[in-house]
C-alpha positions in Angstrom: -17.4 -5.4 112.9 -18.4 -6.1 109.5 -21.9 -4.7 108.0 -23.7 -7.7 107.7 -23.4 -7.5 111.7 -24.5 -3.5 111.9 -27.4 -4.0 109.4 -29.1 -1.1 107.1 -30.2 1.1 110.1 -26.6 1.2 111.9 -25.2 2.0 109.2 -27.6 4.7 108.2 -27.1 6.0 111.8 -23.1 5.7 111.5 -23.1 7.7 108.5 -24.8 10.5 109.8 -22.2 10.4 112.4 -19.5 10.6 109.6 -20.9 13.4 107.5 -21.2 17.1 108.5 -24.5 18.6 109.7 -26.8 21.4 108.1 -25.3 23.8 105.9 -26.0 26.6 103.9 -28.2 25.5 101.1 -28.7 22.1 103.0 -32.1 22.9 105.3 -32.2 19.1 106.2 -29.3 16.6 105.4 -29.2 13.0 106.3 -32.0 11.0 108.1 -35.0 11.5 107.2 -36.7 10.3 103.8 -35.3 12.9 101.8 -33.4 15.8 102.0 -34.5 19.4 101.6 -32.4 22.0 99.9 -32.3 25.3 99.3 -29.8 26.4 96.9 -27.6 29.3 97.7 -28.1 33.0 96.0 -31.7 34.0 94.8 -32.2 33.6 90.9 -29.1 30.7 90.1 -30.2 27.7 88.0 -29.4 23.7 89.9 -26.9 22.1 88.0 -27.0 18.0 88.8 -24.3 15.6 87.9 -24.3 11.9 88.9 -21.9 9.1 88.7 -21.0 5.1 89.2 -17.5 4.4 90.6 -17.5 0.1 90.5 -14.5 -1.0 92.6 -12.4 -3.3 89.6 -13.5 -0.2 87.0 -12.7 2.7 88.9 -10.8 2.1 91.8 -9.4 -1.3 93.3 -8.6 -2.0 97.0 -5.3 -3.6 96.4 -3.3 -0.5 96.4 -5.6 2.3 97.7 -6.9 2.7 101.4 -10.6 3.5 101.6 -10.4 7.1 102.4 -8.7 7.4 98.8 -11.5 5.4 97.2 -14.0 8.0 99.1 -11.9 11.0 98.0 -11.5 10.2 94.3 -14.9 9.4 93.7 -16.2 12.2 95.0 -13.4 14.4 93.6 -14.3 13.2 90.1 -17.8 13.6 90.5 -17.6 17.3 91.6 -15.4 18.0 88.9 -18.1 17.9 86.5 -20.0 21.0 88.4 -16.4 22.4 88.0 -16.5 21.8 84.4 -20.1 23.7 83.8 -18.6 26.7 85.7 -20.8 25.8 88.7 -20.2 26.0 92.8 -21.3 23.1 94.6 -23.5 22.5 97.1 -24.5 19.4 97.8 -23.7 15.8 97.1 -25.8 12.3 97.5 -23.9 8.5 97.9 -25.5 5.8 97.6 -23.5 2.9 98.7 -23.2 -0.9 97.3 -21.5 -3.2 99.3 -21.3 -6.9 100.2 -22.6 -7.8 103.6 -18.8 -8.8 104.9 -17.4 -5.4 104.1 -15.8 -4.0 107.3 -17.5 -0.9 108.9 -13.9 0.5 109.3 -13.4 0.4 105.7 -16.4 1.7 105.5 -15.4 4.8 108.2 -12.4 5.2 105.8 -14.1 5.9 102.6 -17.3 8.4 104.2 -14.1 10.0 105.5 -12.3 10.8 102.1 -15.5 11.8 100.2 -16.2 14.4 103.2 -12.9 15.7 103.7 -12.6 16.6 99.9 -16.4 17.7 99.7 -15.9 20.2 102.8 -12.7 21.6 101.1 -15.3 22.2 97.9 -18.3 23.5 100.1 -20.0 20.7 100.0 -21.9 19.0 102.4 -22.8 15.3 102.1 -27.1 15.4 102.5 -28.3 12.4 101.9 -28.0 9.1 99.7 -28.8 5.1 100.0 -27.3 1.3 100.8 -27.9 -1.6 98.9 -26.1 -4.6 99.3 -23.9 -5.9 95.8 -20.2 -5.8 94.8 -18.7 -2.5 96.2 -19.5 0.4 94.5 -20.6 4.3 94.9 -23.6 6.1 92.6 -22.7 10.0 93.8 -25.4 12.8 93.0 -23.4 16.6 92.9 -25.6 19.0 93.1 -24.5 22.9 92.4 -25.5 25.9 91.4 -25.2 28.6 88.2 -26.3 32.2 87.4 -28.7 31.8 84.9 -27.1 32.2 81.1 -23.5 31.6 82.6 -23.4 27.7 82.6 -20.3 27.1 80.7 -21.3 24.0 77.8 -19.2 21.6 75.7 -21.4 23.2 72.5 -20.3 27.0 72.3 -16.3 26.3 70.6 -16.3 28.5 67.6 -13.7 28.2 64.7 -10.7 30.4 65.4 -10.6 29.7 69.3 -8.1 28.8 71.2 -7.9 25.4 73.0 -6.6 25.7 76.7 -5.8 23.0 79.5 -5.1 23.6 83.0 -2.6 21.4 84.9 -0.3 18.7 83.7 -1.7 15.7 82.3 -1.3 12.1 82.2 -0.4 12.3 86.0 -3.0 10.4 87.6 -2.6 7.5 84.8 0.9 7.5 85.6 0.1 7.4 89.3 -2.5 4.3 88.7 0.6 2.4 86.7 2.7 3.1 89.7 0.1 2.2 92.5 -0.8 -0.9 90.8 3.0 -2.4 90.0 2.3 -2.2 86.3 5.3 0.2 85.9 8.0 -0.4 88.5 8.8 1.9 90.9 13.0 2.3 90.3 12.0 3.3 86.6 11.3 6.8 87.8 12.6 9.0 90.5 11.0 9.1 93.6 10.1 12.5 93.2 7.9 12.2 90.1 6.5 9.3 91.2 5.3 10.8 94.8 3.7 13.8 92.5 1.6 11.1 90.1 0.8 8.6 92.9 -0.6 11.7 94.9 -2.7 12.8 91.7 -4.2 9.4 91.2 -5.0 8.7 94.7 -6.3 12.2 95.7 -7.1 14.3 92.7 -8.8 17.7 93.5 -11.7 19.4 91.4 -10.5 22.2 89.7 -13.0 24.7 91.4 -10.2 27.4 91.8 -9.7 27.3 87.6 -13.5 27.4 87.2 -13.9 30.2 89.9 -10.9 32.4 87.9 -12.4 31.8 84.8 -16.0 32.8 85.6 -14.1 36.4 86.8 -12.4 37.0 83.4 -13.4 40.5 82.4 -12.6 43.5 80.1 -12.2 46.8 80.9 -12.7 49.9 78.7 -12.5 53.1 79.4 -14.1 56.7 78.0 -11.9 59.4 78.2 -14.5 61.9 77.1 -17.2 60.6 79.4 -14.4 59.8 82.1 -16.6 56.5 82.8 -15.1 52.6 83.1 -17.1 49.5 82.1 -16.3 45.9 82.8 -17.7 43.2 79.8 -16.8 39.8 81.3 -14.6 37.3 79.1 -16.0 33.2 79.3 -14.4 30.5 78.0 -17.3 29.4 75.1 -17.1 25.7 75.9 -15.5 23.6 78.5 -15.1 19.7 80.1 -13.2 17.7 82.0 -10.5 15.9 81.3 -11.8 12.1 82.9 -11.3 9.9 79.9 -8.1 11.2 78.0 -7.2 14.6 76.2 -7.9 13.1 73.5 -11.6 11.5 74.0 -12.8 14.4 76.3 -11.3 17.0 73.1 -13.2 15.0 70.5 -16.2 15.5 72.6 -16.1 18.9 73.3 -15.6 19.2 69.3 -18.5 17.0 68.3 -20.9 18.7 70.9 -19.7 22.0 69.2 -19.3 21.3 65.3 -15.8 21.9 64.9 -12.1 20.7 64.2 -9.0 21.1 66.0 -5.6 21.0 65.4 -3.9 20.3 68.6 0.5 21.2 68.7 1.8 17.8 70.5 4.9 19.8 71.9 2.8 22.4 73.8 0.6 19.4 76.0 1.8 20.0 79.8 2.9 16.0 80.5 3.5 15.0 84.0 7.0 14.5 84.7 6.4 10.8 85.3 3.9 10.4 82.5 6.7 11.6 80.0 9.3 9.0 81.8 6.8 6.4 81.2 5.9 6.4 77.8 9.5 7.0 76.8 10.4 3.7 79.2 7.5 2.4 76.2 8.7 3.5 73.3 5.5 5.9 72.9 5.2 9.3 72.5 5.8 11.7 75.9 2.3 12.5 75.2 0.5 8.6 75.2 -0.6 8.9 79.1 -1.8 12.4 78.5 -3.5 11.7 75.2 -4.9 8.5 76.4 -5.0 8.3 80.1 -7.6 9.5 82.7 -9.0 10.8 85.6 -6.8 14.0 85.6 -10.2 15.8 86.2 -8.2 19.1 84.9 -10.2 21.4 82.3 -10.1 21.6 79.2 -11.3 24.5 77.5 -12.1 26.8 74.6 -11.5 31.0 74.6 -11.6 33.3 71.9 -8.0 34.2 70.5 -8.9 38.2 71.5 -9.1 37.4 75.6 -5.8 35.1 75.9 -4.1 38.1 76.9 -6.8 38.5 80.0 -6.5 35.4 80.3 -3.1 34.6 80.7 -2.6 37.6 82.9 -4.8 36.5 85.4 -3.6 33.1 85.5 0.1 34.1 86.1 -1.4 36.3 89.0 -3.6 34.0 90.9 -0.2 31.2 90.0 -2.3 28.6 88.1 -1.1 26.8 85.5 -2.9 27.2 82.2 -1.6 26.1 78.8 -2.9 27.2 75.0 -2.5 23.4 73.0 -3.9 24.7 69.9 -6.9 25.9 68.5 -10.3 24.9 66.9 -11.0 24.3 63.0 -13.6 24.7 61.2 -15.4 21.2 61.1 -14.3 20.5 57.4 -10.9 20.7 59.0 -11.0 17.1 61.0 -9.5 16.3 64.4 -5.9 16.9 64.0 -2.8 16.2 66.3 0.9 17.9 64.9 3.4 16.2 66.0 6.4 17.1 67.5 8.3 16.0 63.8 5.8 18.3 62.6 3.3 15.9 60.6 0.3 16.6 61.1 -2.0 13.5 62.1 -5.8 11.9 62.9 -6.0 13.0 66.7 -5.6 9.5 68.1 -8.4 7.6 68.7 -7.7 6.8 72.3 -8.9 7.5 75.7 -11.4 5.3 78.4 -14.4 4.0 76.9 -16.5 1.6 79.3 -17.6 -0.3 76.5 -15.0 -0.3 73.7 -13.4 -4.0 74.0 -10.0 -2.8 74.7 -11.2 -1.5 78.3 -13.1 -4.7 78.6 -12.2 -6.7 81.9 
């Protein structure tokens, strides 16, 4: 059955079939005019991110089923709540989609957007249809305690530039998928890692979750008390459009330099295979490529040492790539011949003409 056949209301009524019921902080979910919410915890601030995912742009139906399509969107658009330090909630779709689009296909992708939004705690309330060329606008909604958000403007010279992950994977993955790079130029191994990270990505809610726990613990032997100060990263994004891009952002938002240490970037085995197989550096697909959705973040020097001990505990993979300048100091990249550069000028840009369809 296609959905020209269904029409508006059986689909509406499909996809309330397809997405979970009430749940905290949802009081009423799909099918009425709106929803109504009621954000978990008393005294937490809404934190809203929304996004366009335009099949040809984002994703293509050539190599990747529709449940994929569902879960990466979705997966990149909770990432942002991830990279404010927030917990989701709640998430709105509103659907574009030409009139001969099978309702199967259609089955597939409300599948993979709920199946990674219930791993996140999120619940699927509400959203539109309109028909046009395939595409989802996704609403996240989540929630912060109040002074706590975590911002791309709080880097101070001196701190210490940190990613989670390994990055240029999902790029890697989309070269793969798509038969740009060929398969027998990479073992099988690496290449089942990156296609798995380009096709199902996952918000890095457990990062953001250890991070907002950081804390420092003193002790008064004379008054035989203990008191916990908690340690925050002072800004933080997601990596979506490149290291590179997403760093110079975080910079810009915060009035500072960088100087970034090209052998210390955690590159995806098949990221490093590729650009070699290029003649680029191991770092190109991590510099330049995107929709890793990792973090990247900013700490003072003083609390690596909390840091890194509670990483290595909870086994998560975060890695210092350098640290931030003052501003006078520029955007700098060292290499690994140890020369230090401009920090490349690369990453996705919807409107630059080099990402131009």
């Amino acid at each position: 059955m296609k959905l020209g056949d269904l029409g508006e209301s059986g689909f509406l009524e499909l996809v309330r079939d397809w997405t979970s019921g009430p749940a905290p902080g949802v009081v009423l979910g799909v099918g009425d005019d709106a929803a109504l919410l009621e954000p978990p915890g008393r005294g937490r601030q809404v934190v809203i991110s929304t996004d366009a995912w335009v099949e040809g742009v984002h994703f293509s139906r050539t190599y990747l089923a529709a449940d994929e399509i569902g879960h990466r969107c979705m997966a990149g658009s909770l990432s942002d709540l991830a990279a404010m330090g927030a917990e989701g909630f709640a998430a709105f779709v509103n659907v574009h989609a030409p009139g001969d689009l099978e309702v199967d296909f259609l089955r597939g992708l409300y599948l993979g957007m709920e199946r990674i939004a219930d791993s996140c705690g999120v619940t699927i309330a509400g959203g539109d249809t309109v028909r046009g060329q395939l595409a989802l606008d996704i609403t996240a909604v989540g929630t912060v305690r109040p002074g706590e958000a975590v911002l791309r403007s709080g880097a101070r010279a001196g701190d210490v530039i940190c990613v989670s992950g390994e990055l240029g994977r999902a790029e890697a993955g989309r070269l793969l998928c798509s038969g740009e790079v060929a398969r027998d130029s990479v073992p099988e191994r690496l290449c089942a890692v990156a296609e798995t990270g380009h096709r199902t990505p996952r918000p890095r809610f457990d990062v953001a979750k250890l991070l907002a726990s950081l804390e420092r613990r003193t002790v008064d032997l004379d008054r035989e008390t203990e008191a916990a100060e908690p340690v925050r990263p002072t800004a933080m994004i997601d990596v979506s459009d490149g290291l590179a891009l997403d760093l110079r952002r975080l910079c810009t938002a915060s009035g500072v330099g960088c100087l970034v240490e090209e052998r210390l970037i955690p590159v995806d085995g098949a990221a490093r295979r590729i650009a070699r197989e290029r003649k680029q550096s191991e770092c190109a697909l991590a510099l330049g490529g995107g929709e890793d959705f990792e973090l990247l973040f900013t700490i003072a020097e003083r609390d690596m040492e909390i840091l890194t001990a509670a990483a290595t505990k909870a086994q998560l993979t975060i890695v210092p790539v350098g640290r931030t300048l003052p501003a006078s100091g520029g955007l700098r990249l060292l290499t690994v011949e140890g020369e230090e550069v401009p920090l490349p000028e690369t990453g996705f840009d919807h409107f630059r003409a080099a990402n131009a369809d």
